[in-house]
C-alpha positions in Angstrom: -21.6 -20.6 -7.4 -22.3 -22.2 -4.3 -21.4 -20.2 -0.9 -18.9 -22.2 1.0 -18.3 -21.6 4.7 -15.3 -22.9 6.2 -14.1 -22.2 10.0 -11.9 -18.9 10.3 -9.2 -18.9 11.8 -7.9 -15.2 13.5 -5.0 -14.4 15.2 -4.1 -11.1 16.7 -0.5 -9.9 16.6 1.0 -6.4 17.4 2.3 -4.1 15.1 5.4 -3.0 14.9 5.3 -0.3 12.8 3.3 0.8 9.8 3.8 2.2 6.5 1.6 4.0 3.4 -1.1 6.6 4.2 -4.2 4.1 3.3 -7.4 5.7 3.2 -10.7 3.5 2.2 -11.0 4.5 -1.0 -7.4 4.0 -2.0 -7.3 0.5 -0.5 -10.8 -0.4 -1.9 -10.1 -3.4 -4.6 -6.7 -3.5 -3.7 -4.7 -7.0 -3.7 -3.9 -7.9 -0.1 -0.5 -10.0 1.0 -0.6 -11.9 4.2 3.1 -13.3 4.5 5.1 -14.8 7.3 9.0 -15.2 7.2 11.0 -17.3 9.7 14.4 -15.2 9.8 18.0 -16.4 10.3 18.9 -12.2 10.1 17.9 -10.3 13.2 14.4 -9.1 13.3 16.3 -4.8 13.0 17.9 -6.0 9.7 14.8 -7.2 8.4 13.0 -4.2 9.0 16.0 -2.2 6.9 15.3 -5.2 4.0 11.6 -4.8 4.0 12.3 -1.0 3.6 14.2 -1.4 0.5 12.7 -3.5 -1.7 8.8 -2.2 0.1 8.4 -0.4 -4.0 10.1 -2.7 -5.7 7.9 -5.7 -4.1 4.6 -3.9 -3.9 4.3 -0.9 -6.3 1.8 2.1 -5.1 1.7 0.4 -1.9 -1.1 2.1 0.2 -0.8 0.2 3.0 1.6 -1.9 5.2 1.7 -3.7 8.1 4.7 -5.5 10.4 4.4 -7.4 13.2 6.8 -9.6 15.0 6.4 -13.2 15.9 7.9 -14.7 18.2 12.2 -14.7 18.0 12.7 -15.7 15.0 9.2 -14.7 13.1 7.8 -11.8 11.0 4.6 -11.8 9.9 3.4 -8.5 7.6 0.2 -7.6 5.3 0.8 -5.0 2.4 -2.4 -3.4 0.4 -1.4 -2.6 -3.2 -2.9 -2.0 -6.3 -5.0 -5.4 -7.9 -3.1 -4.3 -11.4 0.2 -5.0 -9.5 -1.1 -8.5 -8.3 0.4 -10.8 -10.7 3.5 -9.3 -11.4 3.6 -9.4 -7.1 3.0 -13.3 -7.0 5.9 -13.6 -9.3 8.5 -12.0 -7.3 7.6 -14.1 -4.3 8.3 -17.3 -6.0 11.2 -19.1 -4.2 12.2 -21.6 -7.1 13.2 -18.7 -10.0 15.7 -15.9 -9.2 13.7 -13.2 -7.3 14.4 -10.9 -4.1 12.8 -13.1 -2.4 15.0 -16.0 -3.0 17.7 -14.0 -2.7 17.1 -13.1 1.4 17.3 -17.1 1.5 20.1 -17.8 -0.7 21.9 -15.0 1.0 21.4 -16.0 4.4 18.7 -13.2 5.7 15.7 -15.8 5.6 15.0 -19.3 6.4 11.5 -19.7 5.0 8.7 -18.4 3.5 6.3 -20.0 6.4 3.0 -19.1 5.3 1.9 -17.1 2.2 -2.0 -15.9 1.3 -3.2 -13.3 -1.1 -6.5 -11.9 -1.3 -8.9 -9.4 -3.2 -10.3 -6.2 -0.3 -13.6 -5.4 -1.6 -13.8 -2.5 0.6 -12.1 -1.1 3.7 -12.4 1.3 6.4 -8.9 2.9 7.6 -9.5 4.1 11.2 -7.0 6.9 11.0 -9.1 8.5 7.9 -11.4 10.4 9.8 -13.1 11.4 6.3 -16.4 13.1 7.1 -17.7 16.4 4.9 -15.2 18.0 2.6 -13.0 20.5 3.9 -11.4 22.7 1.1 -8.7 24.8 2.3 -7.3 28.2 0.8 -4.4 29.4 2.4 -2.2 32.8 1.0 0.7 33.8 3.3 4.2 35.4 2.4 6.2 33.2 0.1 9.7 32.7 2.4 7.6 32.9 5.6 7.9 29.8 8.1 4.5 29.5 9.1 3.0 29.6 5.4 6.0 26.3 5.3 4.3 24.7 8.2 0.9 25.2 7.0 2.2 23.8 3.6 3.6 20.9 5.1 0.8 19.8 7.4 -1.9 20.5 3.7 0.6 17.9 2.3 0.3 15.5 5.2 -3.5 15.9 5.6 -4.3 15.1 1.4 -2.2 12.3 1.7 -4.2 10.7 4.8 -7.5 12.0 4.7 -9.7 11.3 1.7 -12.0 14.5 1.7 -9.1 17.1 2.6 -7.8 19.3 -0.2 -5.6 22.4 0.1 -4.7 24.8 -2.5 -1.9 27.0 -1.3 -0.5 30.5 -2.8 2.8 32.0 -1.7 3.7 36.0 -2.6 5.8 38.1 -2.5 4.8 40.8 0.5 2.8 43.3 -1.5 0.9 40.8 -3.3 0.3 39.0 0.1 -1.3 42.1 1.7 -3.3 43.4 -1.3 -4.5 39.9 -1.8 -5.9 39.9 2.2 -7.4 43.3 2.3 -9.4 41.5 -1.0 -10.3 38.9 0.5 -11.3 39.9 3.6 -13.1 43.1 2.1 -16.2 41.3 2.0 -15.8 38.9 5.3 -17.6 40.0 8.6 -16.2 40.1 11.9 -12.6 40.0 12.8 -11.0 38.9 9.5 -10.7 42.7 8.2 -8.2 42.9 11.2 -6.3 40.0 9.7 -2.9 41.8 9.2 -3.1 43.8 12.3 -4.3 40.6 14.8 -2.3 38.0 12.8 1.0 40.1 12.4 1.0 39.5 8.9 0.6 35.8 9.3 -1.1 33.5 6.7 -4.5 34.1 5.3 -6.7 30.4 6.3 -9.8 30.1 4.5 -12.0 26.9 4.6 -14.8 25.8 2.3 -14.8 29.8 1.8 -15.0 30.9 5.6 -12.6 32.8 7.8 -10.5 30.7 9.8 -7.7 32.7 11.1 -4.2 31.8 11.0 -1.4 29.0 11.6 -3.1 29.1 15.1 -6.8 28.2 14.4 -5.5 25.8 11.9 -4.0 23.9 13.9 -6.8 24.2 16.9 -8.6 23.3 13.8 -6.4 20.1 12.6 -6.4 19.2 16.1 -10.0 18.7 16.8 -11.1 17.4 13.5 -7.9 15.3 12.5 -5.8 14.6 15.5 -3.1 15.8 13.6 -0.3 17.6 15.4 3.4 19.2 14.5 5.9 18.8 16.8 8.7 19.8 13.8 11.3 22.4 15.4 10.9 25.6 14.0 14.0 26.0 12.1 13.5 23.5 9.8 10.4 26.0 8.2 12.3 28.5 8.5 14.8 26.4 6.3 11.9 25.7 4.1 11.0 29.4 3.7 14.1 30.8 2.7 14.4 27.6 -0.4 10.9 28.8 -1.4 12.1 32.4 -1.9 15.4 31.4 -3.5 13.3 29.1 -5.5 11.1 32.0 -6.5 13.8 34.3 -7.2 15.3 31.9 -9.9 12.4 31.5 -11.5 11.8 34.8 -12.5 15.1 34.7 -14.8 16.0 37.4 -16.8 12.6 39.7 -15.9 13.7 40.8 -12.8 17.0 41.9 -10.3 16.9 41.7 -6.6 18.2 44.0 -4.8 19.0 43.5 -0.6 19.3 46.0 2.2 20.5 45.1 5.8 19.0 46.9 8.9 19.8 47.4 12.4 19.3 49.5 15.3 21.5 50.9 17.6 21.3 49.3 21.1 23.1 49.2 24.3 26.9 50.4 23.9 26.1 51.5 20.8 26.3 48.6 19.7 24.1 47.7 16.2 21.3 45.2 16.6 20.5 43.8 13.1 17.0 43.0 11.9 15.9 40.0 10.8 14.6 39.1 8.1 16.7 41.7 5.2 14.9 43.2 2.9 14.8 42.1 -0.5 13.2 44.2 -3.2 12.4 43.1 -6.4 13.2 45.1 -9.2 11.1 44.4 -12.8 13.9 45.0 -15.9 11.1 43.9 -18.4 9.6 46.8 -17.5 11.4 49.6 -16.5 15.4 49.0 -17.3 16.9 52.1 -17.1 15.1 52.9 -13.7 16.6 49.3 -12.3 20.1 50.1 -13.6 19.9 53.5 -11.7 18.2 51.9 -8.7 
C-alpha cells in the first residue's frame, strides 16, 4: 500500500542491565516488546519479578533490555521469537487473569504506561563481532582445569558469536598424548613440541591450524572477541574432577579404577604428597583375570 511517514519520536534511556546472548541472525524476524511500567514496588524487586517470569513471558528470548525511568518508572524492550508473538500479547492483557495483572492486583505495579510491539526485519548486535568462521578443535586431558576453562569460554563464545563453533574432546592421559603426537605429526614449527612447551596442556587447533594452548586462546579470544575470564581457578578445577567422575561412571561394568597416592619426602622427613593421584583404569571386558590380580 501506500508508504506513510509519520514524525518519530526517540528517546534515549540507560540501561540497566541486559539479558539473552542476541546475535543478528537470531534476532532477525523476531517480535519486539517496547513496554513501560510505573511501579508502586521498588525498582530492586522489579528487577527480581522481571527475572522470573523473563521465560514464562517471552519464550526463547534472545534479547532483553532494562532501563530505569525516573523513580517510579521502568521501561524495557525484549526480542523473542515472532511464533511466540500472539501467545505474548495475551499474557500482557490487564482485563483477563495474567502475570501481568497479577503485579497490579498484588500491589508490585501501578500501570502498564505505554505498550508497542513490533516486527525486526533485521538487526545488528554490536557485541557479535561475527566476521569469517572460526572452527575450533581443542583435545586436552579429560579432569584437567584448563581443558574446563577452554570448555567453558567454547560455550560462552557459540552462544554470543554467530560464526564461532567449537568441538571439544576430553581423554583420558594416554589417549590425550597419542592423539597430540598425531596430530601434530604433520604440523610445522613448534607444535611437535606441544607436550614438552605446553606441559601437557590442551591441544588448540583453529580452522585446522596450530594455535597453541589455554594461553594463545585466550591472546586469541582477546584480540578477536574481547572476551576475557576472570573465573577463580578452583572452580575448573571443580569442573575437572565432575568430568572425570562423570567419565568414570559412564564406563559401567567395562572397567575398574584403581588409585595410587604419591609423595616425596621433604624437610624433616616429612612426606610431601603429589597432586593430582593417579588413577588407572583397568579394562574387565577385556582382560578379567589380569584386573582381579592387579
Amino acid at each position: 500500500g501506500k508508504l506513510l511517514t509519520a514524525p518519530v519520536q526517540i528517546e534515549e534511556f540507560q540501561v540497566d542491565f541486559e539479558l539473552g546472548y542476541g546475535g543478528s541472525k537470531a534476532m532477525a524476524g523476531s517480535a519486539v516488546l517496547v513496554c513501560t511500567l510505573t511501579l508502586v514496588c521498588a525498582y530492586d524487586d522489579f528487577k527480581a519479578i522481571f527475572f522470573e517470569l523473563k521465560d514464562q513471558l517471552y519464550p526463547g528470548c534472545s534479547k532483553a533490555f532494562v532501563c530505569r525511568v525516573g523513580d517510579d518508572q521502568v521501561s524495557y524492550v525484549v526480542v523473542f521469537p515472532a511464533s511466540h508473538l500472539a501467545a505474548a500479547k495475551a499474557l500482557h492483557s490487564s482485563i483477563k487473569p495474567t502475570p501481568i495483572r497479577s503485579l497490579i492486583e498484588e500491589g508490585q505495579v501501578k500501570e502498564v504506561t505505554s505498550l508497542e510491539w513490533y516486527g525486526l526485519l533485521c538487526a545488528v548486535d554490536r557485541d557479535n563481532y561475527a566476521g569469517p568462521e572460526q572452527k575450533i578443535k581443542i583435545f586436552g586431558r579429560i579432569n584437567d582445569a584448563k581443558l574446563a576453562k577452554l570448555s567453558a569460554a567454547c560455550e560462552q563464545l557459540q552462544r554470543s558469536q554467530e560464526t564461532f563453533s567449537a568441538d571439544i574432546s576430553g581423554l583420558i592421559e594416554a589417549e590425550f598424548e597419542l592423539v597430540v603426537k598425531t596430530m601434530t605429526a604433520t604440523m610445522p614449527g613448534k607444535s611437535k613440541d606441544h607436550l614438552r612447551v605446553h606441559a601437557g596442556g590442551p591441544l588448540v587447533l583453529c580452522n585446522g591450524e596450530y594455535v597453541g594452548s589455554i594461553r594463545e586462546f585466550e591472546l586469541w579470544a582477546l584480540e578477536r572477541y574481547q572476551y576475557a575470564d576472570n573465573t577463580p581457578e578452583y572452580m575448573y578445577r571443580a569442573r575437572g574432577r565432575k568430568a572425570l567422575a562423570a567419565y568414570m561412571e559412564a564406563q559401567g561394568e567395562d572397567a575398574d579404577f584403581v588409585f595410587l597416592d604419591l609423595a616425596v619426602l621433604g624437610a624433616e622427613n616429612k612426606a610431601d604428597p603429589i597432586n593430582p593421584r593417579v588413577i588407572i583404569q583397568l579394562h574387565r571386558a577385556t582382560l578379567p583375570k589380569t584386573c582381579e590380580n592387579f
